[in-house]
C-alpha positions in Angstrom: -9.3 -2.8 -11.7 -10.2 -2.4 -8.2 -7.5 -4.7 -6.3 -4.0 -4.8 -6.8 -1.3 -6.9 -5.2 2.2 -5.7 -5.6 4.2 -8.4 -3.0 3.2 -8.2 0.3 1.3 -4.9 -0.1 -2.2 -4.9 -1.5 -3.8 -1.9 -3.0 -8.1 -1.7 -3.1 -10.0 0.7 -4.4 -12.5 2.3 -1.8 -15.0 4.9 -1.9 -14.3 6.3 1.4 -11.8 5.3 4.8 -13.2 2.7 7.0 -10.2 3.4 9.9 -10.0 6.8 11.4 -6.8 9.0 9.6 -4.1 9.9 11.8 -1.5 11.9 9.6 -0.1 12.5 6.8 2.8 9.8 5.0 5.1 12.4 2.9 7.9 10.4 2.7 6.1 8.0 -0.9 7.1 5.2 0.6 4.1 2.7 1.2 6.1 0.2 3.0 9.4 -1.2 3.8 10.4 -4.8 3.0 11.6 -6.7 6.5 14.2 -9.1 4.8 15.6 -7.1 1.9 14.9 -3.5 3.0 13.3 -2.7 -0.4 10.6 -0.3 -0.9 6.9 -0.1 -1.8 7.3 3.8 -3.5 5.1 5.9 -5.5 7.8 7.3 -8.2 4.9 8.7 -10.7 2.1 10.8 -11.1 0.6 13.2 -7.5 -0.9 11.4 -4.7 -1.7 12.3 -1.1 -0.9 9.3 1.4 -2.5 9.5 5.1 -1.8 7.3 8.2 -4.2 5.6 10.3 -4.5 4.2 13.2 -3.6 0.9 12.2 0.3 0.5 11.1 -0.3 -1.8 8.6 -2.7 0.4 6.9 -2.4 3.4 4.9 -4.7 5.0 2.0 -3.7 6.7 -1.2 -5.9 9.1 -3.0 -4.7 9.5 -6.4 -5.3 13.5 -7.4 -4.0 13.4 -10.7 -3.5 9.8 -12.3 -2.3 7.5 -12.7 0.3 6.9 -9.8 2.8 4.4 -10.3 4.2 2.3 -6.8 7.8 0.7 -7.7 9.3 -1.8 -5.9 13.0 -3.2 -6.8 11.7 -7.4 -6.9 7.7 -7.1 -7.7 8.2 -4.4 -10.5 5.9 -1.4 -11.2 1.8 -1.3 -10.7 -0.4 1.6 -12.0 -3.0 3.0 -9.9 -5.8 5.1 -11.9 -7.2 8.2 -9.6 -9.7 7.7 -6.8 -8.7 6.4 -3.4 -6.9 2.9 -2.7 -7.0 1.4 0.9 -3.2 -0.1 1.2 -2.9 -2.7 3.3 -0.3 -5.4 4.1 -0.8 -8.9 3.3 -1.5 -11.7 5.7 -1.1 -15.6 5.2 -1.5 -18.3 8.0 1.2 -20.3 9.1 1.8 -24.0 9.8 0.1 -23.8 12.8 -2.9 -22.1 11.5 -1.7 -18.7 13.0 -2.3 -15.7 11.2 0.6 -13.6 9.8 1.6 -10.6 8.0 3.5 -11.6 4.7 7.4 -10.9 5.0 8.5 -9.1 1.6 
């Protein structure tokens, strides 16, 4: 599979970064729910997470799969090794406006 949603986080397979990398995410945690506080995690399996230059996005390469990402309302999603662009969700609004997806 190469596109997962888990929420308002959505995992896609890539063959390389399109957005220059900044750093380097070793906290696991992929992203924070607004409302609830709950977390986007990976909780299985070795992965290396880097930053970019855009907040909402982040990207995963999986070194030795697969890589499970938790989250305490969504449930669990296996990622198989290779690298995954994460990326936050947007919707439009009532207005037409576009939006990130609160979680």
């Amino acid at each position: 599979m190469d596109q997962v949603q888990q929420g308002d986080v959505l995992f896609q397979r890539v063959k390389q970064p399109t957005e220059k990398q900044t750093g380097e995410n070793k906290s696991g945690v992929l992203a924070y729910g607004e409302v609830t506080g709950h977390t986007h995690k990976i909780v299985g399996g070795k992965a290396l997470v880097t930053t970019t230059e855009r907040p909402d996005v982040q990207y995963l390469r999986v070194l030795m799969g697969p890589v499970e990402v938790a989250h305490e309302e969504h449930g669990t999603v296996t990622l198989d090794e290779g690298l995954w662009r994460t990326s936050r969700v947007f919707e439009f609004d009532d207005e037409e406006e576009l939006r990130v997806v609160i979680d």
